[in-house]
N, C-alpha and C positions, 0 to 999 in steps of 0.2 A: 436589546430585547430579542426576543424570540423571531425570527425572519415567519410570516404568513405563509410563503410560498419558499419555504427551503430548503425541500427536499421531503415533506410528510412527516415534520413535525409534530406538525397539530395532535395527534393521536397519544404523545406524553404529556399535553397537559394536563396538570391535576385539581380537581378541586381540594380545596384544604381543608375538607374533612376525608380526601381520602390518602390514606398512607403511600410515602412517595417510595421505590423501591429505584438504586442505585448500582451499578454492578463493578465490582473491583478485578482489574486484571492485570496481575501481580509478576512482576521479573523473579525466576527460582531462584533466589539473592537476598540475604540477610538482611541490608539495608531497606530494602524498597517492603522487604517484609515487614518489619517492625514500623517502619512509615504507615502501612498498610494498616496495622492492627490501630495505631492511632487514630487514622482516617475513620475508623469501622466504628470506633468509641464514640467519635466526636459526632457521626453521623445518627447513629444509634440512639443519642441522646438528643436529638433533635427529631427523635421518632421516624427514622426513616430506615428502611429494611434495606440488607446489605447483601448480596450475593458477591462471593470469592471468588477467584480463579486463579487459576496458578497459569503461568504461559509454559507448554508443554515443549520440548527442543524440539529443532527443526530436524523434520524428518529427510534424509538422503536419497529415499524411495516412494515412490508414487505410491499413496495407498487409498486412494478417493478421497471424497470430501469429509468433513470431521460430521464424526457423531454427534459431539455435544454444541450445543448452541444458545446462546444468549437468549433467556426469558424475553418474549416479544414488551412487557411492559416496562420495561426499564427506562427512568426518565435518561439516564445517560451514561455513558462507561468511563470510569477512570485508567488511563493506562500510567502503573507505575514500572518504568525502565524505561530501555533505547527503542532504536526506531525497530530492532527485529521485536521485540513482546509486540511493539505498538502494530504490526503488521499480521503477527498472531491473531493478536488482538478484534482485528479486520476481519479473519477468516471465522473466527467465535461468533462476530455480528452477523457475519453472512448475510445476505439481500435486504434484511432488516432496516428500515430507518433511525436506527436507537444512534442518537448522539454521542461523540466520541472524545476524548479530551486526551493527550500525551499530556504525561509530567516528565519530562526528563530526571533516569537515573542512569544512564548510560553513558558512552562518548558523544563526539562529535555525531549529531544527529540533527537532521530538517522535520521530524514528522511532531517533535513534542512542541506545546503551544507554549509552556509554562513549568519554570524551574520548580525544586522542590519544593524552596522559601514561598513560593507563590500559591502554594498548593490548596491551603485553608480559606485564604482571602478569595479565591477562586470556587472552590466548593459554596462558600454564602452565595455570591453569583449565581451561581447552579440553581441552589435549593431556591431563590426569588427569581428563578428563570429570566434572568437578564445578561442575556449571553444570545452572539449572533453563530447563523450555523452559515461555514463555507462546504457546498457539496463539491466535492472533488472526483473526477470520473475515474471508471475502474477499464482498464479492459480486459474482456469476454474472449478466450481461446477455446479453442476445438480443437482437437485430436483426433482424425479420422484413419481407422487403420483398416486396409481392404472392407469399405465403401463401412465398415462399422464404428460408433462413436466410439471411440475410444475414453476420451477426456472433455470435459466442459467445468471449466475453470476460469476465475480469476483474479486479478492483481491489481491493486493499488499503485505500485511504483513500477513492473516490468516483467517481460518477461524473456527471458535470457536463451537464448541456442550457443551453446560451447562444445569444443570439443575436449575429450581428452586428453591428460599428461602426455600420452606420447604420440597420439594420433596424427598425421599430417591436417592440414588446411582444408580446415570445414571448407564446402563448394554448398553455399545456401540461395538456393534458386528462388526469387522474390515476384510477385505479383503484386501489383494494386489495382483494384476493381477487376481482377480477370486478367487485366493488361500486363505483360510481361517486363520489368523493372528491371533487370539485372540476378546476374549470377554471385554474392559476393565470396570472395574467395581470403579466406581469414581466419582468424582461431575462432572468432564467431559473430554473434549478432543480439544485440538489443534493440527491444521495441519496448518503448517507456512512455509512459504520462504525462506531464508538465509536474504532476507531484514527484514524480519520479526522475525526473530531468537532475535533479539532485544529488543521483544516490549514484550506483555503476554506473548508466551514460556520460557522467562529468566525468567521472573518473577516465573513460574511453575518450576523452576529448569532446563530447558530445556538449550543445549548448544548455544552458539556465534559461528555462521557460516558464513563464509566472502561470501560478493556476489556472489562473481563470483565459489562459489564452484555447483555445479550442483545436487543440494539435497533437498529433503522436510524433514519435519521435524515433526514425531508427539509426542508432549507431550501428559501427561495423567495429569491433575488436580488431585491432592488429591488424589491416586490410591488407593484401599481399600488392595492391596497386595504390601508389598514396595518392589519386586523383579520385579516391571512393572516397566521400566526406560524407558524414551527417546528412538527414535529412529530413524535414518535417514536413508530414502532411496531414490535413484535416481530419478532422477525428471523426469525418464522414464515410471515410473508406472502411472497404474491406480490404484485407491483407490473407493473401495465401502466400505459402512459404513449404516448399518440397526440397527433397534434399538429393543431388545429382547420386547416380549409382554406385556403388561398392563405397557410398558413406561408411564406414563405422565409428565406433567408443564418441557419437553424439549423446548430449543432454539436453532439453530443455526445462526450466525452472521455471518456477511461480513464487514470484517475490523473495525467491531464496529462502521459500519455507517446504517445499517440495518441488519433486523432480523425476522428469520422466528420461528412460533411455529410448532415443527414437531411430527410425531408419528409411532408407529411400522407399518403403513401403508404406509410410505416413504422409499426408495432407496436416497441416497448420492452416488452421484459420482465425483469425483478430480482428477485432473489430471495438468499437464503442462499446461497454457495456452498458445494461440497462438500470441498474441499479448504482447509482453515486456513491461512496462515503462521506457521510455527514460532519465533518472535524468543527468542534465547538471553536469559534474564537471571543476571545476577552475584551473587554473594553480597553482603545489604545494601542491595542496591537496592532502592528504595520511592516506585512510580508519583507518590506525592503530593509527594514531596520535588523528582522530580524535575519535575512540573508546577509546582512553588511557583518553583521557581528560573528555569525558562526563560521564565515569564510575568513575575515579577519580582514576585512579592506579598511583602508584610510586609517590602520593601526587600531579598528574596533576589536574591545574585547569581551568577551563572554561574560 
């Protein structure tokens, strides 16, 4: 069922005379299309109003927050594709509590709850609101360029400082609470979620940390010193993060759905965000089960 205290649920439930309203947010892909228009029929016919979306490409260049945004009444989102629509997907909901569901139509991905085949049997679920919500923390960056905001933004899975193809070794000068951390000296640096622990940090060597542990997490890319490890700290901190002088061809990114170019004349600030994502889960679902499979341990397969 429905969690009491899961994050500001409460606010989609419906009485059943009143019409439930659904929102679909769609991979630009043939397949997950035509899945889609099925979903909308079978929904439709169950009297319930459908709102589209397409997930638009990731954009290369910083260009503020998105204009368009998920109807506040929506009892829940379907996200049809990978984990980038499903991160889109995130930015459409924006601070909202509206409920969020991955169907896997993509590759190798941690963020969907439930294959295609599962899609329908899951949707009933839905409509008799018996489904539990796991809220997953986002974190909140700031971009402050000559004492003016620059950026306030955030992520679900991470957020990335890279350098460029030909740029020498990012020098990213770290802070936690004020207190001065290390200069890391590398092609760059991720600060990630426990959702996110998954996605680039593994990749970077960085550890598998279960949701609901209460930690950020920063890797260093390529570190030019190999006694610079991983490291996590409470998701109570603040993080500032400035960049040593005659930095250039730096990026930082948000969820690898935008991207800012920054310079020794910027401040980075991170922190906890204040607003969760709400990720629906199924009856029987079990975080470990489904980490054992998609990584492939003990010979599990997808």
């Amino acid at each position: 069922m429905i969690q009491p205290n899961s994050g500001g649920n409460k606010g989609n439930n419906k009485e059943s005379n009143v019409l439930k309203r659904i929102g679909l947010f769609i991979k630009a892909d043939a397949e997950a299309g035509k899945k889609a228009d099925e979903l909308q029929a079978w929904l439709q016919s169950r009297d319930v109003d459908v709102i589209r979306e397409t997930s638009p490409r990731p954009s290369r260049k910083f260009s503020g927050k998105s204009k368009s945004f998920a109807p506040p009444d929506l009892l829940c989102v379907f996200v049809l594709g990978g984990d980038g629509t499903f991160l889109r997907a995130v930015r459409w909901i924006g601070d909202q509590n509206i409920p969020i569901l991955g169907v896997k139509f993509g590759e190798l991905g941690f963020l969907a709850e439930i294959a295609e085949e599962s899609l329908f049997s899951a949707a009933e679920y839905i409509l008799a609101e018996r489904f539990d919500i796991n809220p997953r923390m986002r974190l909140q960056v700031k971009v402050i360029r000559e004492g003016r905001e620059l950026v306030d933004e955030t992520a679900l899975n991470d957020i990335v400082i890279t350098k460029g193809a030909f740029a020498g070794l990012a020098s990213i000068k770290t802070y936690i609470n004020d207190r001065y951390l290390t200069t890391y000296r590398a092609d760059g640096l991720i600060i990630s979620t426990p959702t996110g622990s998954t996605a680039y940090s593994l990749s970077a060597g960085g550890p598998i940390i279960h949701p609901e542990v209460p930690g950020i997490i920063i890797t260093p890319i390529c570190p030019f010193t190999l006694t610079v490890r991983p490291l996590i700290v409470p998701d109570s901190v603040s993080m500032k993060i400035e960049l040593e002088e005659k930095s250039s061809d730096i990026i930082v990114s948000f969820d690898g759905q935008a991207c800012l170019e920054i310079n020794n004349n910027d401040t980075i600030i991170i922190q906890k965000g204040l607003h969760p994502v709400n990720m629906i889960m199924m009856p029987d679902q079990n975080y470990f089960d489904v980490l054992k499979a998609k990584l492939r341990w003990s010979g599990a397969r997808m």
